[in-house]
PDB file of N, CA, C and O in Angstrom:
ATOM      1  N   UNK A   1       0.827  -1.173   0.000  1.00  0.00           N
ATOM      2  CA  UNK A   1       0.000   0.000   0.000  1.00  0.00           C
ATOM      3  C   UNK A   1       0.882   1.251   0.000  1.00  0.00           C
ATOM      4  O   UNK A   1       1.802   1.357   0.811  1.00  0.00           O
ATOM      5  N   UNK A   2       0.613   2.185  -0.891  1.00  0.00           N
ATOM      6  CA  UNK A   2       1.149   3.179  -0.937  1.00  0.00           C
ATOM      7  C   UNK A   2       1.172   4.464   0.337  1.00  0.00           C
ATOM      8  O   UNK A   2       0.040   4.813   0.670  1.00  0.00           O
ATOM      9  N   UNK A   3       2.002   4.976   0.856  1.00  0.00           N
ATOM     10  CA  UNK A   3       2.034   5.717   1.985  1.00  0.00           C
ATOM     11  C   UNK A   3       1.534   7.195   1.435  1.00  0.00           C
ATOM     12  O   UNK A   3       2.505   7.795   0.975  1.00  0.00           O
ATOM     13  N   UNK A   4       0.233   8.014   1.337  1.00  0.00           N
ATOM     14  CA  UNK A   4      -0.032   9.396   1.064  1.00  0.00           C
ATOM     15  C   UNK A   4       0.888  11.001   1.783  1.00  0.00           C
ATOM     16  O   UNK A   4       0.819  12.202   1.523  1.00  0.00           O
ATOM     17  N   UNK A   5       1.529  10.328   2.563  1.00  0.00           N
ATOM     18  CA  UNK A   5       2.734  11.973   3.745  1.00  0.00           C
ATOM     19  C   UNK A   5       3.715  11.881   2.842  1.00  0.00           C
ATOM     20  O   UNK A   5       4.699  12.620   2.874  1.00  0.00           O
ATOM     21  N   UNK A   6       3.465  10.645   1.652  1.00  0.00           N
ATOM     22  CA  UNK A   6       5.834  11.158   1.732  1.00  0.00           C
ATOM     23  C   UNK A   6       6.016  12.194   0.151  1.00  0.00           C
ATOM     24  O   UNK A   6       4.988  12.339  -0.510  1.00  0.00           O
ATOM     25  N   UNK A   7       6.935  12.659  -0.211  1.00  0.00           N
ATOM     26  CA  UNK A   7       7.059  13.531  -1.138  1.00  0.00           C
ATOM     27  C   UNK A   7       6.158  13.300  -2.644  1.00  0.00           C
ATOM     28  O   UNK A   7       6.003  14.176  -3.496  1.00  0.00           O
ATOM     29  N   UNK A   8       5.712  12.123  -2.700  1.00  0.00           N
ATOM     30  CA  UNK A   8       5.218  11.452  -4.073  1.00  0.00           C
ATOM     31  C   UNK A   8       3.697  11.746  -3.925  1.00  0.00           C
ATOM     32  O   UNK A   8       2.973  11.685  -4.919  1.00  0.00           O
ATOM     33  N   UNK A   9       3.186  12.074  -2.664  1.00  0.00           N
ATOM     34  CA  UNK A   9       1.605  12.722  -3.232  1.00  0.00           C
ATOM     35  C   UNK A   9       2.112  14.050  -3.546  1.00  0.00           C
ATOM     36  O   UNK A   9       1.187  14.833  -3.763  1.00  0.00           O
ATOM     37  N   UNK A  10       2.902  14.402  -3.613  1.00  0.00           N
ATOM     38  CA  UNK A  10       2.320  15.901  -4.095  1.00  0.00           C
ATOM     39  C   UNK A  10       2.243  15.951  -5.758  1.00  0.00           C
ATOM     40  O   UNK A  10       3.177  15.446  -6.381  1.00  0.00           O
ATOM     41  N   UNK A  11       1.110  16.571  -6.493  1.00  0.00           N
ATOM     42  CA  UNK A  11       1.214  17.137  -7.402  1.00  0.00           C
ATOM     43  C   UNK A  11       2.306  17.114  -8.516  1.00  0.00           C
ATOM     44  O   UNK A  11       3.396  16.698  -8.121  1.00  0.00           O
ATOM     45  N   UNK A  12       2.240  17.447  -9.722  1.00  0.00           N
ATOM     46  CA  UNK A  12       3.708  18.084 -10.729  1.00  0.00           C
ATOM     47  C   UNK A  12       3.071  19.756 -10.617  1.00  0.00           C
ATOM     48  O   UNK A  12       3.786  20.756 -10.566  1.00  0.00           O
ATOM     49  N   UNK A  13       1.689  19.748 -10.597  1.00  0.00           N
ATOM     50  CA  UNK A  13       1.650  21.209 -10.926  1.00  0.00           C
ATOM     51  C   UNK A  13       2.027  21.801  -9.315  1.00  0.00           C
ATOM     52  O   UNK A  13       2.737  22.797  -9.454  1.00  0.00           O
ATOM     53  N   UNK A  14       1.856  21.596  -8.302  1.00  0.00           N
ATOM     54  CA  UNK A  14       2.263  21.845  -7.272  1.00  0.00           C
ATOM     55  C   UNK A  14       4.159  21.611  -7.196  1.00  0.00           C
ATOM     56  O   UNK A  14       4.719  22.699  -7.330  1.00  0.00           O
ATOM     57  N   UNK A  15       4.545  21.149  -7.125  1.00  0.00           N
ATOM     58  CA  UNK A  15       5.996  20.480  -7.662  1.00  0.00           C
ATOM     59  C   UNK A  15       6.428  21.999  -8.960  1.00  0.00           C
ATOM     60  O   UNK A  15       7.188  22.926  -8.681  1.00  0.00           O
ATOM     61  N   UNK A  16       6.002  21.900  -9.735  1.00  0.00           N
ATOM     62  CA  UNK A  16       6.295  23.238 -10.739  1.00  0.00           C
ATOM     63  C   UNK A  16       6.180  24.478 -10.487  1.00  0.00           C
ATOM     64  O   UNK A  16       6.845  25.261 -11.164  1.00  0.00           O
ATOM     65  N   UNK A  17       4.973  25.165  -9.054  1.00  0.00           N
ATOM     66  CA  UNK A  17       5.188  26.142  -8.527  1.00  0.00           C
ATOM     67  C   UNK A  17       5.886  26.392  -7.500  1.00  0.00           C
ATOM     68  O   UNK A  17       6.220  27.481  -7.034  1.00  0.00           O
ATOM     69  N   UNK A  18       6.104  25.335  -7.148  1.00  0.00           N
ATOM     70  CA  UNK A  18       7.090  25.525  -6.036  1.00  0.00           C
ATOM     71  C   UNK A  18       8.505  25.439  -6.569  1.00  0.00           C
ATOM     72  O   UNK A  18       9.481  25.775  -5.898  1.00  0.00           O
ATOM     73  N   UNK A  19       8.600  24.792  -8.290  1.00  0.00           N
ATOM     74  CA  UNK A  19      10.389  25.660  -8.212  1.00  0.00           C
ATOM     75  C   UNK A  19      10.131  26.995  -9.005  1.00  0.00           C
ATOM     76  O   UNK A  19      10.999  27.831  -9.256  1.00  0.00           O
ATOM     77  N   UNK A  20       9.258  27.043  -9.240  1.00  0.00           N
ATOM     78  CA  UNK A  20       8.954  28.900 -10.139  1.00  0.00           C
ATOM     79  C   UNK A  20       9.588  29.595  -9.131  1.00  0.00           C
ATOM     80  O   UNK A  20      10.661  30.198  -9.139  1.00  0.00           O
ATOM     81  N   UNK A  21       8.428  29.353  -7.899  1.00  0.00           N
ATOM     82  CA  UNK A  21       8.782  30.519  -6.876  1.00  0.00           C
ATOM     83  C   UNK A  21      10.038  30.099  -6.181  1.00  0.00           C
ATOM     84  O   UNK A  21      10.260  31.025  -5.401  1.00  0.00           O
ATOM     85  N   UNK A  22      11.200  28.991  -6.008  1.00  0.00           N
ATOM     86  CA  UNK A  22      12.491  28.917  -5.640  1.00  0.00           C
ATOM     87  C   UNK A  22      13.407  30.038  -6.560  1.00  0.00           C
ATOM     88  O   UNK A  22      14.303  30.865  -6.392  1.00  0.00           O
ATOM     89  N   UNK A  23      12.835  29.665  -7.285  1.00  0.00           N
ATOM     90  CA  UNK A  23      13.799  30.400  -9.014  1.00  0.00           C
ATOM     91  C   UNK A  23      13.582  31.834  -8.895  1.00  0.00           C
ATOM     92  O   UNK A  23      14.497  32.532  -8.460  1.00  0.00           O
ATOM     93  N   UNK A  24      12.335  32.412  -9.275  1.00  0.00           N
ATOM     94  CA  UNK A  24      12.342  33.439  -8.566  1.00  0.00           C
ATOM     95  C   UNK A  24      12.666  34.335  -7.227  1.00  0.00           C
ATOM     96  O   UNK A  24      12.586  35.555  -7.366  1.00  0.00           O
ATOM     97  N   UNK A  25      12.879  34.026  -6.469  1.00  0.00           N
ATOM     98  CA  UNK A  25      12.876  34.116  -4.855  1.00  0.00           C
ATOM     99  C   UNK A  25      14.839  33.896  -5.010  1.00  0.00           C
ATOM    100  O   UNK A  25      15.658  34.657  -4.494  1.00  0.00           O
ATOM    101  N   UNK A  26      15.034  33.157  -5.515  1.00  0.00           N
ATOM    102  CA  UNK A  26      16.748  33.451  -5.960  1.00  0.00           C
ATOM    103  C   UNK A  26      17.320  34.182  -7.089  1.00  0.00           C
ATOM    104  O   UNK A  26      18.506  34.512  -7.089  1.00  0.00           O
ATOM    105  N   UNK A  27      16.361  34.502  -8.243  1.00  0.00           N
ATOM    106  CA  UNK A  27      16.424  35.694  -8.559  1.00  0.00           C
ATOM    107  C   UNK A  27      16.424  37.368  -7.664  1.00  0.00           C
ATOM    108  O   UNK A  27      17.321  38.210  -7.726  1.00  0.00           O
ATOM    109  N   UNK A  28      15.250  37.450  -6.948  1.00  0.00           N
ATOM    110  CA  UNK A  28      15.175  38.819  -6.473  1.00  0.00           C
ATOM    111  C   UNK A  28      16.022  39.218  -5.509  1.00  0.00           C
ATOM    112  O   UNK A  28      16.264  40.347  -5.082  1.00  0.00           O
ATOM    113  N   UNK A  29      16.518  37.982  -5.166  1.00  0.00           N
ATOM    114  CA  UNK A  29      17.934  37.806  -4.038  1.00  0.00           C
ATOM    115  C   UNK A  29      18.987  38.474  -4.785  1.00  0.00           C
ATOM    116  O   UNK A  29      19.521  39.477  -4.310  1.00  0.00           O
ATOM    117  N   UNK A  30      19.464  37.820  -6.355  1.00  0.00           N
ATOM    118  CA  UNK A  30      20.323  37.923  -6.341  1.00  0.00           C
ATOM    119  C   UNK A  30      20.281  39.593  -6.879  1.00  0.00           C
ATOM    120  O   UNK A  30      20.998  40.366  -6.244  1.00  0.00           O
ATOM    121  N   UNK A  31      19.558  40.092  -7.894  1.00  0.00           N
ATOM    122  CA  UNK A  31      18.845  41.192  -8.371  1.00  0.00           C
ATOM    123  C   UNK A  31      19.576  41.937  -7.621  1.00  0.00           C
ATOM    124  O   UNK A  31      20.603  42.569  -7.869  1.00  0.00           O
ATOM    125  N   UNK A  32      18.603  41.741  -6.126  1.00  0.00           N
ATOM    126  CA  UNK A  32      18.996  43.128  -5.354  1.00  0.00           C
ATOM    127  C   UNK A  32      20.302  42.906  -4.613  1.00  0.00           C
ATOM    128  O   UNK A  32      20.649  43.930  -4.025  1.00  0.00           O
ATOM    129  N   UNK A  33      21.392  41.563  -4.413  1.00  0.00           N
ATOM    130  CA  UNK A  33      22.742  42.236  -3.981  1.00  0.00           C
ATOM    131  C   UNK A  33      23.337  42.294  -4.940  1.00  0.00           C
ATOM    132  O   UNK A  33      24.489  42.512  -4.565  1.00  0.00           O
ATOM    133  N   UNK A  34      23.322  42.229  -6.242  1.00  0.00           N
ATOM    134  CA  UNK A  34      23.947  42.820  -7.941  1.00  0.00           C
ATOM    135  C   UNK A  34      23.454  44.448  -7.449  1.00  0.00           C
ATOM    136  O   UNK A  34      24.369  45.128  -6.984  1.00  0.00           O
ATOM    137  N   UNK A  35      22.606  44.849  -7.496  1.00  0.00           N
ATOM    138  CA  UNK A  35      21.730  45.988  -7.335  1.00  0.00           C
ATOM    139  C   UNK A  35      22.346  46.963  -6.441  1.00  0.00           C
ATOM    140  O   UNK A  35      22.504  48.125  -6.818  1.00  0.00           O
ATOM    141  N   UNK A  36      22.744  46.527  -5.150  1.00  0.00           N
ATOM    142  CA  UNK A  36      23.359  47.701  -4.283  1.00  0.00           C
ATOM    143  C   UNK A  36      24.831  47.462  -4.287  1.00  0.00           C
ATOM    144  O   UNK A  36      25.484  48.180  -3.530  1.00  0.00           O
ATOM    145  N   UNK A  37      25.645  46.342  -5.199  1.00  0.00           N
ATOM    146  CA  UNK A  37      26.999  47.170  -4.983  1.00  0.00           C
ATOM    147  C   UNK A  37      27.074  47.361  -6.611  1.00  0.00           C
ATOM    148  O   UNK A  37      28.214  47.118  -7.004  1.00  0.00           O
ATOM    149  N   UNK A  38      26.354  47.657  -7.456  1.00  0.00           N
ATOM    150  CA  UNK A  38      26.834  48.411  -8.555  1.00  0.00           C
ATOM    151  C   UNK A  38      26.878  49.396  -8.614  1.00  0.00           C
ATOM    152  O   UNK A  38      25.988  49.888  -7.921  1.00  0.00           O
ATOM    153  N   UNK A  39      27.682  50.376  -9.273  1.00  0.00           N
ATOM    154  CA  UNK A  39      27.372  51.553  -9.192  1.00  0.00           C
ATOM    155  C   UNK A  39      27.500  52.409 -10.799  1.00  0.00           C
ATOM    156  O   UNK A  39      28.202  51.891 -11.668  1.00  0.00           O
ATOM    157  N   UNK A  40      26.892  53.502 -11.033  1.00  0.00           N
ATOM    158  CA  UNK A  40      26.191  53.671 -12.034  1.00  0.00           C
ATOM    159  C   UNK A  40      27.771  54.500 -13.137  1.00  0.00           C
ATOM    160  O   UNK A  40      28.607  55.351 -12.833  1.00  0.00           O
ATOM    161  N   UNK A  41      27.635  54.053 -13.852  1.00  0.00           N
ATOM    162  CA  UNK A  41      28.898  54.705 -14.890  1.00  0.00           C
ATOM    163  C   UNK A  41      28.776  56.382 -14.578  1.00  0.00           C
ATOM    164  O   UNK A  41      27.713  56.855 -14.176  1.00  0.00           O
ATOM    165  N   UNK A  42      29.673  57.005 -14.750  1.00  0.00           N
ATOM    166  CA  UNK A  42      29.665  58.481 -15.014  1.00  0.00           C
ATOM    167  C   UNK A  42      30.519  58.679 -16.031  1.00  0.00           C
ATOM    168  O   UNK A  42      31.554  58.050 -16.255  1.00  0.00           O
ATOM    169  N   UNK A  43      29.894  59.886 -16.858  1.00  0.00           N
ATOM    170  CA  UNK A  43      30.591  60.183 -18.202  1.00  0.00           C
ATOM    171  C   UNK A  43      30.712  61.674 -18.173  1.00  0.00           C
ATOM    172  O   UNK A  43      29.711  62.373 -18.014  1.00  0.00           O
ATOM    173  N   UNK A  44      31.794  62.134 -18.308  1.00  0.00           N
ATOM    174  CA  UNK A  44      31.541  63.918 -18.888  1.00  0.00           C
ATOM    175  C   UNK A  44      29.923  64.346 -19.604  1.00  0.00           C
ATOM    176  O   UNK A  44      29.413  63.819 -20.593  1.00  0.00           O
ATOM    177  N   UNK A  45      29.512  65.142 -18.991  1.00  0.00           N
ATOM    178  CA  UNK A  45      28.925  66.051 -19.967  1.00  0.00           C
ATOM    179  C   UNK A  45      29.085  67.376 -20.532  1.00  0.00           C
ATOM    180  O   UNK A  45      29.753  68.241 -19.965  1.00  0.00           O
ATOM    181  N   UNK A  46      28.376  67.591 -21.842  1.00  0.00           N
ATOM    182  CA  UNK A  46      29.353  69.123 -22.418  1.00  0.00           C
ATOM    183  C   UNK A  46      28.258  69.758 -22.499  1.00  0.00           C
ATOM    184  O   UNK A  46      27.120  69.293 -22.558  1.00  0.00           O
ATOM    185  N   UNK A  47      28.519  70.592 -22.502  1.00  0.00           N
ATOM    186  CA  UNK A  47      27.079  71.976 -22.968  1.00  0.00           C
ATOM    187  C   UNK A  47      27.661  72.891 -23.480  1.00  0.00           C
ATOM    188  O   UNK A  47      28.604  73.522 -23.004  1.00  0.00           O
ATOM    189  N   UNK A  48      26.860  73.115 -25.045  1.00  0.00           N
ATOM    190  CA  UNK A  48      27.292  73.515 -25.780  1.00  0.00           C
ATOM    191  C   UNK A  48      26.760  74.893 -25.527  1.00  0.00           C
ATOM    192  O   UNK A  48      25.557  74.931 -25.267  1.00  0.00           O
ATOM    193  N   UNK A  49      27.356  75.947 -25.546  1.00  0.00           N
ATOM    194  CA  UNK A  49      26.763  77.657 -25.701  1.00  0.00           C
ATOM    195  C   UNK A  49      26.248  78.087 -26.517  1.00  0.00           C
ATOM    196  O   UNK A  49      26.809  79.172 -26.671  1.00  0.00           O
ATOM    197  N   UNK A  50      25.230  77.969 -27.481  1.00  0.00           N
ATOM    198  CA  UNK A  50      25.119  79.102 -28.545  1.00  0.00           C
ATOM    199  C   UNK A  50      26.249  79.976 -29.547  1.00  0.00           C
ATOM    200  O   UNK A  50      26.979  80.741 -28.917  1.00  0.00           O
ATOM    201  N   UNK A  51      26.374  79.943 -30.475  1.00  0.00           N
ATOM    202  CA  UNK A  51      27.028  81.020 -30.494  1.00  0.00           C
ATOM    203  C   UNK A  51      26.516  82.319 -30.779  1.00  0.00           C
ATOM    204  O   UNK A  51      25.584  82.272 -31.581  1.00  0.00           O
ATOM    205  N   UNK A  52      26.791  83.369 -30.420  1.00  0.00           N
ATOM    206  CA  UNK A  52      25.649  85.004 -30.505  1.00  0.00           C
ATOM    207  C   UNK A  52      26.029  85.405 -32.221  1.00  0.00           C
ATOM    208  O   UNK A  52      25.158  85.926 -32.918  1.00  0.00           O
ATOM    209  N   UNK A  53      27.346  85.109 -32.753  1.00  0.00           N
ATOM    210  CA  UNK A  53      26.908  85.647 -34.019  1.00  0.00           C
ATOM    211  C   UNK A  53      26.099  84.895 -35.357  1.00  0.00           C
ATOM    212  O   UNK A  53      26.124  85.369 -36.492  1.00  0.00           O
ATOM    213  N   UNK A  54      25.395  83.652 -34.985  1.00  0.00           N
ATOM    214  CA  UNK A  54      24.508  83.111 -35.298  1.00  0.00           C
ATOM    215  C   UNK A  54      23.243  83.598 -35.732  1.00  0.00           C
ATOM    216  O   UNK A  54      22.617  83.458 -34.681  1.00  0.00           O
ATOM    217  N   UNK A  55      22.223  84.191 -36.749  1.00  0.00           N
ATOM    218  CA  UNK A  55      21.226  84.544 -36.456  1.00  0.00           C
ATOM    219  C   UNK A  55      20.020  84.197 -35.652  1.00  0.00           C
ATOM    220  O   UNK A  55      19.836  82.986 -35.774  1.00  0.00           O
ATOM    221  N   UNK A  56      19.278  84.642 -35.018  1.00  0.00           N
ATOM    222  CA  UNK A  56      18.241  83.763 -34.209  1.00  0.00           C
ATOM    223  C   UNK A  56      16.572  83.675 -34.744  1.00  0.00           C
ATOM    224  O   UNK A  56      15.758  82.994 -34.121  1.00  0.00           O
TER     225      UNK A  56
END
């Protein structure tokens, strides 16, 4: 007779959300410590003046 407590009643579709949400849930982990020690490029910026003998 088959025992119903041990890992083999459960589901595949139960079994399939439960590694979605592992997978995910170690995604947003990893997300956010990628996330706070990157830090964002900086580049010169130029600004250009007009020139006044230009017509307007």
């Amino acid at each position: 007779m088959r025992n119903r407590n041990n890992m083999d009643s459960m589901g595949w579709g139960l079994r399939i959300a439960i590694g979605i949400g592992v997978v995910l849930a170690v995604g947003v982990i990893g997300l956010g410590i990628y996330g706070g020690r990157v830090q964002p490029r900086t580049h010169p910026v130029e600004q250009i003046v007009p020139n006044d003998r230009l017509p307007s």
